[in-house]
DOVO-298829 format. One line per field, with one value per residue (C-alpha): chain; x, y, z; residue in three letters; residue number from 0. Coordinates in steps of 0.02 Angstrom, whole numbers, always signed. Each point is the difference from the previous one (the first is absolute). Layout:
ch = c(A/...)
east = c(X/...)
north = c(Y/...)
up = c(Z/...)
aa = c(ALA/...)
i = c(NUM/...)
! end
This chain:
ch = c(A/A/A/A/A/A/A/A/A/A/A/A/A/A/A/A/A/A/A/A/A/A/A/A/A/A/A/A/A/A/A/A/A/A/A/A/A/A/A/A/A/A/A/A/A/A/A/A/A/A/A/A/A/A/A/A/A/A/A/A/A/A/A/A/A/A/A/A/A/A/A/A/A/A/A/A/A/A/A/A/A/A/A/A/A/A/A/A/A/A/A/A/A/A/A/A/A/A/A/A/A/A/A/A/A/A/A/A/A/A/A/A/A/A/A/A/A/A/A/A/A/A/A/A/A/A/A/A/A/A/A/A/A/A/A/A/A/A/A/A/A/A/A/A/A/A/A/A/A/A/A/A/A/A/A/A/A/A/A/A/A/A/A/A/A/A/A/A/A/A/A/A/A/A/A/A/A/A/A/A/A/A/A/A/A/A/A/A/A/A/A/A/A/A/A/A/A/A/A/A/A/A/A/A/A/A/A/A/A/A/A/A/A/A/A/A/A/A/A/A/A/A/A/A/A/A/A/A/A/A/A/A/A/A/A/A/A/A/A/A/A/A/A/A/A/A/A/A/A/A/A/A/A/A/A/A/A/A/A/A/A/A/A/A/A/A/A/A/A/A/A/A/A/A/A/A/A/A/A/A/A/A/A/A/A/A/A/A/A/A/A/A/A/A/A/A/A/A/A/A/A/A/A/A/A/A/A/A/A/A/A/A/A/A/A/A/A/A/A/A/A/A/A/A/A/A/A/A/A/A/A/A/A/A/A/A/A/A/A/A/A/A/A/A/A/A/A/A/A/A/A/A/A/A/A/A/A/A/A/A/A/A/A/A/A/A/A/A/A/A/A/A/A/A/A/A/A/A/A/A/A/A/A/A/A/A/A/A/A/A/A/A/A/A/A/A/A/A/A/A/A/A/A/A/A/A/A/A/A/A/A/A/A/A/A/A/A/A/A/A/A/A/A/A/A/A/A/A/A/A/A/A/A/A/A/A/A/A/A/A/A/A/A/A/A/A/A/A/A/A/A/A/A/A/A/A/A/A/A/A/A/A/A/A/A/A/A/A/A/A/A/A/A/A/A/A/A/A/A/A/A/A/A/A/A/A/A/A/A/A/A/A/A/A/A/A/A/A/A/A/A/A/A/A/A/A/A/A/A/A/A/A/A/A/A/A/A/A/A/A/A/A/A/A/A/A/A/A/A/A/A/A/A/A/A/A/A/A/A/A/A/A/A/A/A/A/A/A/A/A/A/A/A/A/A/A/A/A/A/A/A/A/A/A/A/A/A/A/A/A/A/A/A/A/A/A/A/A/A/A/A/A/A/A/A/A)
east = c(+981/+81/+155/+128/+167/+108/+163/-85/+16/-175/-23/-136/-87/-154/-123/-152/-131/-145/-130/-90/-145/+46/-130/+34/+75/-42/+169/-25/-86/+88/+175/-93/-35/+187/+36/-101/+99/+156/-61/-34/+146/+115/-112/+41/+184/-1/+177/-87/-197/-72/-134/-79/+1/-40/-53/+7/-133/-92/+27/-28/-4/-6/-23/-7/+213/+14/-134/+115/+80/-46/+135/+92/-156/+58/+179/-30/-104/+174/+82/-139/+15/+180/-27/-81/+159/+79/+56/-47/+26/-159/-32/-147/-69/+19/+2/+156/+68/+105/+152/+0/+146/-31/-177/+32/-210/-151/-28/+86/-51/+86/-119/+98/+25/+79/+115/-19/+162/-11/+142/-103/+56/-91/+31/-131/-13/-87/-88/+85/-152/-148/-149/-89/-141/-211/-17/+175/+84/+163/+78/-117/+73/+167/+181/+77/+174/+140/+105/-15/+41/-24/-68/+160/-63/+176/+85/-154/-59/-203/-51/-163/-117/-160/-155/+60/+185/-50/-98/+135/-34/-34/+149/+173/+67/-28/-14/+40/+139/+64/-19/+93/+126/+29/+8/-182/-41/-193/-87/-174/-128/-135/-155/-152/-40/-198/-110/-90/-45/+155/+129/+32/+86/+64/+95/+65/+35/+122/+88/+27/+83/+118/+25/+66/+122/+81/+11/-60/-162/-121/-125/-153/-107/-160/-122/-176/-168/-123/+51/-123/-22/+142/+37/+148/-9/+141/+41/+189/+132/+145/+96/+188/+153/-54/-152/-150/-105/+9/-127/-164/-71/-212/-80/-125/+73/+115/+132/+169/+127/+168/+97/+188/+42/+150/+117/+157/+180/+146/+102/-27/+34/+149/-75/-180/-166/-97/-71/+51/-140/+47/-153/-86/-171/-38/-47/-136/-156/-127/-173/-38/-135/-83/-171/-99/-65/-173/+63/+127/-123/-118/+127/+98/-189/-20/+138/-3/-172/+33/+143/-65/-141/+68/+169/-109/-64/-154/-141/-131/-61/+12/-170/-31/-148/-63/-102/+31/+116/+170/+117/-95/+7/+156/+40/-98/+112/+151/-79/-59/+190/+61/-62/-137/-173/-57/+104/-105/-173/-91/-111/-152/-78/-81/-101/-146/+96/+61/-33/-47/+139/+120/-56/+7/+149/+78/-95/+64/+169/-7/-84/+152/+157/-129/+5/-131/-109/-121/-118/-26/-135/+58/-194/-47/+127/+38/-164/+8/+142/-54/-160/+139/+105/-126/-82/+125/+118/-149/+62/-107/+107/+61/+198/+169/-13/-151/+63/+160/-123/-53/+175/+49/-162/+106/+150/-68/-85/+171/+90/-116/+31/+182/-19/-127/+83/+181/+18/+116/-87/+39/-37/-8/+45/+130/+120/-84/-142/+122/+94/-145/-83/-152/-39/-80/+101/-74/-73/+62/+174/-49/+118/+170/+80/-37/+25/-13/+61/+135/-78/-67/-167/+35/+164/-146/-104/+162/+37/-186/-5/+166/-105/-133/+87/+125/-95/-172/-148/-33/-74/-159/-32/-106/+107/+136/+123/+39/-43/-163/-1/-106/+102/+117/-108/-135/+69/+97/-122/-26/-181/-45/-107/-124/+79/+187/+162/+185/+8/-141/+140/+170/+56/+32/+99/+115/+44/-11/+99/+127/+34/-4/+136/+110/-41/+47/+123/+127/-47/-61/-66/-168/+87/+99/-160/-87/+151/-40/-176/-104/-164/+84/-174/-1/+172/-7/-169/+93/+164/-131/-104/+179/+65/-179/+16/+155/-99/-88/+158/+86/-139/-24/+27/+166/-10/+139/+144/+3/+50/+167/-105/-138/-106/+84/+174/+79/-104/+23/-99/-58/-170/-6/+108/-55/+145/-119/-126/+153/+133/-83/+43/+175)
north = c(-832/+156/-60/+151/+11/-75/+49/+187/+153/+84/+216/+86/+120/+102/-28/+89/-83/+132/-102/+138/+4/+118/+95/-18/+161/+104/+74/+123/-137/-124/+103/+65/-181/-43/+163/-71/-160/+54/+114/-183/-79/+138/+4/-189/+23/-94/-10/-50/+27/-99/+66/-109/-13/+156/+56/+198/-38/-173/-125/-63/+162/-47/+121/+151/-38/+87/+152/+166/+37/-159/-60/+143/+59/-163/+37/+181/-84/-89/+171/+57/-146/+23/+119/-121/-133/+61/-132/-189/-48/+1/-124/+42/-70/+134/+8/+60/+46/-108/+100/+31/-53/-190/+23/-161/-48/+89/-5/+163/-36/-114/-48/+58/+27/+167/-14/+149/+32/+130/+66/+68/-118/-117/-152/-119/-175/-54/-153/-150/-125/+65/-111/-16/-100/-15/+183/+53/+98/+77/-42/+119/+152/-54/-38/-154/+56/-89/+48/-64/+162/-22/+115/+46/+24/+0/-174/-69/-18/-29/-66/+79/-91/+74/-134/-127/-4/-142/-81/-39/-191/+45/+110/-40/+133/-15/+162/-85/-102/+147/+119/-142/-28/+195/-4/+20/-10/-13/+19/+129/-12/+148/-77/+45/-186/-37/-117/-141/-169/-102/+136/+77/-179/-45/+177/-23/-176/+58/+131/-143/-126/+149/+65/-185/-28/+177/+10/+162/+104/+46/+162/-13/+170/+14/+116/-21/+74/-28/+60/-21/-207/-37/+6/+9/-86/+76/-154/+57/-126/+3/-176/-43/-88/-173/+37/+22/+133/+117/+165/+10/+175/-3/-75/+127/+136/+142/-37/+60/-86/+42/-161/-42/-125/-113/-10/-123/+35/-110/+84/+152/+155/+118/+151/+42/+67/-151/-109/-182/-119/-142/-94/+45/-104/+128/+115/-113/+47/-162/+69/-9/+58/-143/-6/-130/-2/+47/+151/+44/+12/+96/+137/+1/+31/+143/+83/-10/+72/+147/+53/-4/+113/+128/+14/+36/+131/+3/-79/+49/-171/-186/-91/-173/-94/-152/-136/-101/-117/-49/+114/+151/-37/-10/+152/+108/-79/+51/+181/+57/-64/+83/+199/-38/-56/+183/+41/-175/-7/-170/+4/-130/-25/-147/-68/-94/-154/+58/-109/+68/-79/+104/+158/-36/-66/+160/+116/-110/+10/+190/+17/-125/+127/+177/+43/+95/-102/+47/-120/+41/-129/-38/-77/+132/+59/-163/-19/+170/-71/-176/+60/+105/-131/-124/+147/+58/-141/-139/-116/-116/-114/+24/-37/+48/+182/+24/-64/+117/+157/-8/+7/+158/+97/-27/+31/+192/+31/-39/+122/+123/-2/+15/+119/+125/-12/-31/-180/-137/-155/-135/-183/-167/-147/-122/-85/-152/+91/+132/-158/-84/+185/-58/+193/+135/+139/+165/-71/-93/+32/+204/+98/+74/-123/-204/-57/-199/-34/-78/-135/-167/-24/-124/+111/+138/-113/-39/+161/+72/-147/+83/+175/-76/-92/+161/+141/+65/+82/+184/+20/+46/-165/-127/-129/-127/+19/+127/-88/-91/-179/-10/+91/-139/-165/+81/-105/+138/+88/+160/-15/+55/-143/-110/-130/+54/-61/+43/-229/+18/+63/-37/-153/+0/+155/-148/-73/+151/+93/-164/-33/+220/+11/-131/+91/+178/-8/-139/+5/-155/-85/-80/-176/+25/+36/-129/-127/+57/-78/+119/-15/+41/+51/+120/+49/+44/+101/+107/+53/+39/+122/+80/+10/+78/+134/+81/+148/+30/-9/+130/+109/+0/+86/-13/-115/-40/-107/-140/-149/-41/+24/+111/+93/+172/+54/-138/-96/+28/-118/+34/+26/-71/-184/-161/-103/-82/-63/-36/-71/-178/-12/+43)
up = c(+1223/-105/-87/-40/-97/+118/-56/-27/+118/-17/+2/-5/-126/+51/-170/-45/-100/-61/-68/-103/-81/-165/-110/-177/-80/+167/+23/+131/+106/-2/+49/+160/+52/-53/+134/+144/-31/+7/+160/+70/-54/+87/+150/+35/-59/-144/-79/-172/-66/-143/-111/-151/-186/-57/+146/-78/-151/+16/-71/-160/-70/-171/-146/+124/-4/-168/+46/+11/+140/+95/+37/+36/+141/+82/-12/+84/+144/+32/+23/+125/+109/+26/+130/+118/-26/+176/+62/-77/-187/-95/-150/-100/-161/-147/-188/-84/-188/-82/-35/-195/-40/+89/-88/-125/-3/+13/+179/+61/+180/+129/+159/+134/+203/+49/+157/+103/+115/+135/-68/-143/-144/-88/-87/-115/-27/-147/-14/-90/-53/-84/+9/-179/+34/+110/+41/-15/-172/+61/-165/-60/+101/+88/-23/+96/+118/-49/+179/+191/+106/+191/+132/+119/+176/+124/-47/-54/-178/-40/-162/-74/-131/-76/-1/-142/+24/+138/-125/-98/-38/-181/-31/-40/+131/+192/+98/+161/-68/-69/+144/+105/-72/+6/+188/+53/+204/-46/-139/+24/-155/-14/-112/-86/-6/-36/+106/-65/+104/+44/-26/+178/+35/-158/+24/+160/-46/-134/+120/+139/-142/-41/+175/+39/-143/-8/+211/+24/+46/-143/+50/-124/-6/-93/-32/+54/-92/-149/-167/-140/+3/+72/+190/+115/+142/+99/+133/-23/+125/+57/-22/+93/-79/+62/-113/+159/-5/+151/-63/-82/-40/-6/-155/-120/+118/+12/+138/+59/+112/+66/+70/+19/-146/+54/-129/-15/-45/+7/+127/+115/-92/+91/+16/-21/+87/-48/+129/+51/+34/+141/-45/-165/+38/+142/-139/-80/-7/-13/+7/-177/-83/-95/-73/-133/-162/+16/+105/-126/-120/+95/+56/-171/-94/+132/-16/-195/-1/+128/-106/-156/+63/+105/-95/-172/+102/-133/+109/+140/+28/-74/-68/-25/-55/+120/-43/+181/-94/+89/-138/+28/+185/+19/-123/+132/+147/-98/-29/+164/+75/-130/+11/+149/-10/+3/-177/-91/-74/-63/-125/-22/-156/+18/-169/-24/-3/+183/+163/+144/+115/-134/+63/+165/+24/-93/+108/+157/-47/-20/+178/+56/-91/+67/-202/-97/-112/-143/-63/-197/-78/-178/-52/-99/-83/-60/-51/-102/-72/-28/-100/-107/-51/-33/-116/-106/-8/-34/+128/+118/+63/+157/+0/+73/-69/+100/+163/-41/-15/+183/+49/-108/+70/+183/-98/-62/+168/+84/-130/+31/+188/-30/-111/+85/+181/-60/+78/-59/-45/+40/-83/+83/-128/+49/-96/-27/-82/-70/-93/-85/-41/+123/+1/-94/-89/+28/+139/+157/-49/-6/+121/+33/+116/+23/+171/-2/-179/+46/+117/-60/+55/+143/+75/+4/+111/+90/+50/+25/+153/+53/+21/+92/+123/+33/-42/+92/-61/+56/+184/-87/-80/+75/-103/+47/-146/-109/-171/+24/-29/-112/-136/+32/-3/-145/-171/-94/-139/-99/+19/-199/-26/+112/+109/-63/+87/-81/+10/-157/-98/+70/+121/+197/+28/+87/-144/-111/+81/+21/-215/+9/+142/-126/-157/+53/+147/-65/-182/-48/-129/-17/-49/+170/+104/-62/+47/+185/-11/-67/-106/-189/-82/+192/-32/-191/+27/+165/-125/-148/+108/+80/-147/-98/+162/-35/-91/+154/+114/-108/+62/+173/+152/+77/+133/+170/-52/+135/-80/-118/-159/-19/-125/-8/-12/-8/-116/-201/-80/-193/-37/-166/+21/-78/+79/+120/-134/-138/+105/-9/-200/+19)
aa = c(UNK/UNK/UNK/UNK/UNK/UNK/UNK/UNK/UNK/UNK/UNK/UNK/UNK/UNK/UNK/UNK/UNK/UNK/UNK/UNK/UNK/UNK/UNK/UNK/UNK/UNK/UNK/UNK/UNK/UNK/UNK/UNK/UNK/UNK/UNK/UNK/UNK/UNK/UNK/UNK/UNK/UNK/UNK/UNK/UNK/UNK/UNK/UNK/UNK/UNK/UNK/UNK/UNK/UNK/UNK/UNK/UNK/UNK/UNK/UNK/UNK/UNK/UNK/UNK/UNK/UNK/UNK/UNK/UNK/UNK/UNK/UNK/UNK/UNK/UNK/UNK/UNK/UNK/UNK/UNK/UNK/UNK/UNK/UNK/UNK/UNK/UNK/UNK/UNK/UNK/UNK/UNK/UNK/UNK/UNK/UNK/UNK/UNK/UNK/UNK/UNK/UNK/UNK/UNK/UNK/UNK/UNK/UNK/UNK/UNK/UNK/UNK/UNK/UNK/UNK/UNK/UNK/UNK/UNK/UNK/UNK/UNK/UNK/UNK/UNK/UNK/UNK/UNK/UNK/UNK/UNK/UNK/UNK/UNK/UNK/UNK/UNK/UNK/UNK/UNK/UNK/UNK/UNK/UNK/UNK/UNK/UNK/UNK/UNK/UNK/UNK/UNK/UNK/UNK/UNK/UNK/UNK/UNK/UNK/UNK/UNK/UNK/UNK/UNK/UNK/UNK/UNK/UNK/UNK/UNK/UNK/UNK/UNK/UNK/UNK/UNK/UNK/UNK/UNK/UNK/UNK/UNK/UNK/UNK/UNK/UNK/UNK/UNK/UNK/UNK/UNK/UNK/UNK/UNK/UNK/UNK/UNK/UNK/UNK/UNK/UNK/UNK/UNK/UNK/UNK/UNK/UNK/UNK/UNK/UNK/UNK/UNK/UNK/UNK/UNK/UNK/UNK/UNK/UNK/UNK/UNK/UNK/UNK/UNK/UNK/UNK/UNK/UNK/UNK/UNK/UNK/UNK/UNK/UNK/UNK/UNK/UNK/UNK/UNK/UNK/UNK/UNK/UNK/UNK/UNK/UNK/UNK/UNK/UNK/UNK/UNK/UNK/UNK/UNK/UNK/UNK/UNK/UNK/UNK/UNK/UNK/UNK/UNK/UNK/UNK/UNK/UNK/UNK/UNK/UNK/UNK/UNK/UNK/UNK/UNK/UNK/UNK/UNK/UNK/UNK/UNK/UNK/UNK/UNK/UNK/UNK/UNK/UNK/UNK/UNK/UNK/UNK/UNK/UNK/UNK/UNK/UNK/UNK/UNK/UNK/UNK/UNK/UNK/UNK/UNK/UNK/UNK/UNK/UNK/UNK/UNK/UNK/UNK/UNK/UNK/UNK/UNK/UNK/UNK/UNK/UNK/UNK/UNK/UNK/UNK/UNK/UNK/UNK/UNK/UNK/UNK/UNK/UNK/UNK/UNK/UNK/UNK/UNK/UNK/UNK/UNK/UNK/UNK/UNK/UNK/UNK/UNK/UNK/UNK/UNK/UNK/UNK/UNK/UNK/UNK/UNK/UNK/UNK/UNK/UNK/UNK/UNK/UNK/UNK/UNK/UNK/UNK/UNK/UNK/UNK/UNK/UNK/UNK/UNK/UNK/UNK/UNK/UNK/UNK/UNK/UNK/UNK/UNK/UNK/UNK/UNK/UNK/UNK/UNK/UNK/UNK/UNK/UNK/UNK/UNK/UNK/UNK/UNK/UNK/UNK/UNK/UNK/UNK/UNK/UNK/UNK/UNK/UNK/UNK/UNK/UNK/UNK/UNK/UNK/UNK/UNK/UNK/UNK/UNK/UNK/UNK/UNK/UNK/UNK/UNK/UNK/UNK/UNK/UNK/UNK/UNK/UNK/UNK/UNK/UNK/UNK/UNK/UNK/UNK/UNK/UNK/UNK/UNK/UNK/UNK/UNK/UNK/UNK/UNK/UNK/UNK/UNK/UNK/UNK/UNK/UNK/UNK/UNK/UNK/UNK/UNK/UNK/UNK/UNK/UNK/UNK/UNK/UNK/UNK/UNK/UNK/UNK/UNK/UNK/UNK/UNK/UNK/UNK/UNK/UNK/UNK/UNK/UNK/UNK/UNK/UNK/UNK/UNK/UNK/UNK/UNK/UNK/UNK/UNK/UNK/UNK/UNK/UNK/UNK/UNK/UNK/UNK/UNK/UNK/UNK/UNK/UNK/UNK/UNK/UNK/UNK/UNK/UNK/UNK/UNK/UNK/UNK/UNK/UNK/UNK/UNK/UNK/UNK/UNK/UNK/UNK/UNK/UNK/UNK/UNK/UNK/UNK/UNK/UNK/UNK/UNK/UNK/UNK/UNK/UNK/UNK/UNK/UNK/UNK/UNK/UNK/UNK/UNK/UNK/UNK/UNK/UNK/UNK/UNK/UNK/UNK/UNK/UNK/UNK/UNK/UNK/UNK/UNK/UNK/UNK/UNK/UNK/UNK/UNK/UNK/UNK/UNK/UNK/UNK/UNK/UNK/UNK/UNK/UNK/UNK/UNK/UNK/UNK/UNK/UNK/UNK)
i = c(0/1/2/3/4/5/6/7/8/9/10/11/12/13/14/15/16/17/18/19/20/21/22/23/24/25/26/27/28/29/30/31/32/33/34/35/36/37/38/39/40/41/42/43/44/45/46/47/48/49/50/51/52/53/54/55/56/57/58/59/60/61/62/63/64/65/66/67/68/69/70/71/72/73/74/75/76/77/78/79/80/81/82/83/84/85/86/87/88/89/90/91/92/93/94/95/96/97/98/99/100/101/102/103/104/105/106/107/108/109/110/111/112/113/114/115/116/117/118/119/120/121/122/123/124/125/126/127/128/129/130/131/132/133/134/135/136/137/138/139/140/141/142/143/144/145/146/147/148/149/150/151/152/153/154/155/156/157/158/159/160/161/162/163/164/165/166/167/168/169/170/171/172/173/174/175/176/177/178/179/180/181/182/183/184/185/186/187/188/189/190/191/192/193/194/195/196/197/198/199/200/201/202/203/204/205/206/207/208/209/210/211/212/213/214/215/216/217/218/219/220/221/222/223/224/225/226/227/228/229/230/231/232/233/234/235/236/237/238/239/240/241/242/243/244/245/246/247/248/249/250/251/252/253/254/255/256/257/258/259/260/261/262/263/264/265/266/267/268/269/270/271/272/273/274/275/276/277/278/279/280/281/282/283/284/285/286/287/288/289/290/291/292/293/294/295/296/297/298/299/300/301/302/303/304/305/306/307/308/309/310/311/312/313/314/315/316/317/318/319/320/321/322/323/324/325/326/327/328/329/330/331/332/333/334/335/336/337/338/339/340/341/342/343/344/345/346/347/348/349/350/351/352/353/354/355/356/357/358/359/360/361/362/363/364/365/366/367/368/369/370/371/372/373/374/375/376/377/378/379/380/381/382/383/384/385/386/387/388/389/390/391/392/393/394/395/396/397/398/399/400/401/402/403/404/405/406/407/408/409/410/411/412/413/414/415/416/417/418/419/420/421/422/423/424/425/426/427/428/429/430/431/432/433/434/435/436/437/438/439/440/441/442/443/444/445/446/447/448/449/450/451/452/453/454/455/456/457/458/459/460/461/462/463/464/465/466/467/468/469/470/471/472/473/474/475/476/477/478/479/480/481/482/483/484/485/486/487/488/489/490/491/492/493/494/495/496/497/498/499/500/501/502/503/504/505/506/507/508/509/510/511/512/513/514/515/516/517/518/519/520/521/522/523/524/525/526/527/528/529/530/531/532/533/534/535/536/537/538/539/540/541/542/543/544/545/546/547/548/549/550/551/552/553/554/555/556/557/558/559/560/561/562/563/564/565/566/567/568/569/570/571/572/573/574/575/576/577/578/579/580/581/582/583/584/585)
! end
């Protein structure tokens, strides 16, 4: 059963959300795809569109605020979209100046919304909170807004926040509060608001909890689209003063609605050309689009990848080196959904130390995706190279360095792929392997984007069954799912020595992965994990090869932000830090 505002008359507002995908920096762009939204918008008679956070330049922009004439390129694409305002009010996410003579800090820029009447004014909003922490470093650039103006639409009044004003736990002021107690009807937020597992519903979670205690309708617009590591995940709602959600835009995809938002007021206003609503749950929309983790996953490492490729605009093709292994598997999956199996190319370089089933299982899964392959034997070469070593630097035993070498010959013969047919590599560690340096610098990690590097071993597994049981191998294929199952039962192994599994060297990926999850995600220390019941020689040796990695980490690809904490952006770790080995005689 819907439960309204009882002792609330209910009108109307016609509201647009564009759920754009932006390209960093690409002005022109980006204001022709604001034009064919607000086309939209007035096509369906919307009385109000919404466009996100910085919907003219991308978002996080970064240093490129304080390049010349920057910000003033996005202020001008203001002025050219003021034509198309004809008849709805258009609310797009800008960057202003700081006025000097309010200039009291550094930051001479306010993160702002421009509010487009058809009239021909315009009027900003500037963003009050200023998130300072993970990926975020507004401090850096921006100056917090001190006032609560409302959008004026007939007798009603529509608070606007930008992205962390809801978030507003942490802060002393609250946005909503504060825009309620102004008068407020509803309250619409326009976002730039990153995905990473968990946070679609701890988001909407927070905009139902402040839906129900203010009584009014909250309108939450974000953008959608890859941007470096970080991906927007778009999945904006739509949530009414009881606190139920009643819209849901698509998830990893631009989309645009137009529906009638009820909106209650204490009393019927005298004269106006707003709408009464008898029955406010007639306009309720309850097919909502829901999908799980593994999928999430799948679509936001897609769309991340696709992005980062075609909005570089630098590359023909992406590479990848496959050794029939479940990462490298499941990079290719990722690839060929990304730009098409036609734009991807595997390379094979098996070694002497190479099974057979390895091969074939890589050369399966290309036949399964319809991607090129090219089978590169590494034998001689590293034989060349084996005799060289062992000549001039008078070594015979055979050790980590010379398992290492066979995995930098694959590393140069991917780079000079890349290199001669201008295609982004890609590498295929995953976190867990990524965390306790289980890779080969110069090697493995070689490329310009990391796909899985932000999945534990095990969610990889997890998510790789999700692709086989919803995902089909070409008509060409003889096989019955895409990845082949033996990539997925084999033991885990980098194949640089006879007999080799990744379990010689590290524990389960289960439990690994487990004491990894605690250590990295909520911070803790080893004395805590061990409390929880695990092995403390296990648990000591895990945090002494994380910590011994962090020179490699500080070198590697960028990877696709999916969980709360990963290795990019976000993460600022030192390099040289002793607290781990000294904090015991303190």
């Amino acid at each position: 059963m819907v439960k309204t505002n009882s002792k609330s008359v209910y009108y109307h507002l016609r509201v647009g959300l564009a759920q754009m995908n932006s390209v960093l920096g690409d002005f022109p762009e980006n204001r022709d795809k604001i034009i064919q939204f607000i086309k939209k918008a007035e096509e369906n008679r919307c009385d109000i569109v919404l466009f996100p956070e910085m919907a003219i330049t991308g978002y996080p922009v970064q240093d490129l605020v304080y390049k010349q004439d920057f910000v003033e390129n996005n202020l001008k694409i203001i002025d050219q979209l003021k034509p198309y305002v004809r008849n709805v009010i258009a609310v797009i996410g800008c960057i202003t100046k700081v006025e000097k003579s309010k200039n009291k800090t550094t930051a001479p820029f306010y993160n702002s919304a421009a509010v487009l009447y058809p009239n021909g004014t315009t009027k900003y909003i500037h963003k009050h909170l200023l998130p300072n922490y993970d990926v975020f470093d507004e401090k850096r650039y921006f100056n917090e807004y001190k006032h609560f103006p409302l959008i004026k639409f007939e007798q009603l009044r529509i608070g606007l926040e930008i992205c962390e004003d809801l978030w507003d736990k942490q802060y002393s002021v609250k946005v909503s509060k504060e825009l309620k107690k102004r008068g407020a009807n509803a309250i619409f937020i326009i976002n730039a608001s990153p995905y990473y597992i968990e946070k679609p519903k701890i988001r909407e979670g927070l905009v139902k909890l402040d839906a129900k205690k203010y009584k009014i309708p909250f309108v939450y617009l974000n953008t959608v689209g890859g941007q470096d590591e970080i991906v927007y995940d778009g999945r904006s709602f739509v949530v009414d003063d009881s606190g139920r959600t009643i819209h849901r835009l698509k998830a990893f995809e631009e989309d645009f609605i137009c529906f009638s938002l009820p909106i209650p007021v204490k009393e019927k206003f005298e004269r106006t050309s707003l709408e009464l609503i008898k029955n406010p749950k007639d306009l309720y929309k309850t097919d909502y689009l829901r999908i799980d983790t593994n999928e999430e996953i799948f679509k936001a490492l897609v769309l991340n990848l696709r992005d980062y490729y075609y909005k570089t605009g630098i590359f023909k093709k992406i590479v990848l080196g496959l050794s029939g292994g479940i990462d490298s598997s499941f990079t290719a999956v990722i690839a060929c959904h990304a730009v098409g199996p036609e734009n991807v190319v595997g390379i094979l370089m098996p070694s002497k130390f190479s099974s057979d089933h390895s091969v074939a299982d890589a050369i399966q899964l290309c036949k399964n995706l319809g991607m090129e392959y090219i089978e590169v034997p590494i034998k001689k070469i590293h034989n060349v190279l084996d005799e060289e070593v062992r000549e001039h630097y008078q070594v015979e035993e055979f050790s980590v360095a010379d398992e290492n070498l066979q995995s930098r010959i694959r590393g140069v013969l991917l780079m000079y792929y890349s290199n001669k047919f201008d295609a982004l590599l890609v590498s295929t560690g995953n976190k867990s392997e990524i965390a306790v340096g289980y890779c080969t610098l110069y090697g493995d990690t070689n490329g310009g984007k990391n796909v899985p590097g932000d999945l534990y071993k095990v969610q990889i597994y997890e998510v790789a069954d999700w692709i086989n049981k919803n995902i089909k191998p070409t008509k060409s294929s003889n096989s019955k799912q895409l990845i082949p199952q033996n990539c997925i039962d084999k033991p885990p192994s980098a194949e640089l020595k006879p007999n080799q599994t990744d379990q010689d060297s590290l524990p389960p990926y289960k439990i690994l992965d487990a004491i990894l999850y605690e250590m990295i995600e909520n911070q803790k220390s080893i004395r805590s994990i061990i409390k929880m019941g695990y092995d403390a020689e296990l648990v000591k040796r895990i945090e002494k090869l994380y910590h011994a990695s962090e020179y490699k980490r500080a070198q590697l690809a960028q990877t696709i932000k999916i969980t709360k904490k990963s290795f990019g952006l976000g993460y600022r770790f030192p390099i040289i830090n002793r607290y781990h080995t000294t904090r015991q005689n303190i």
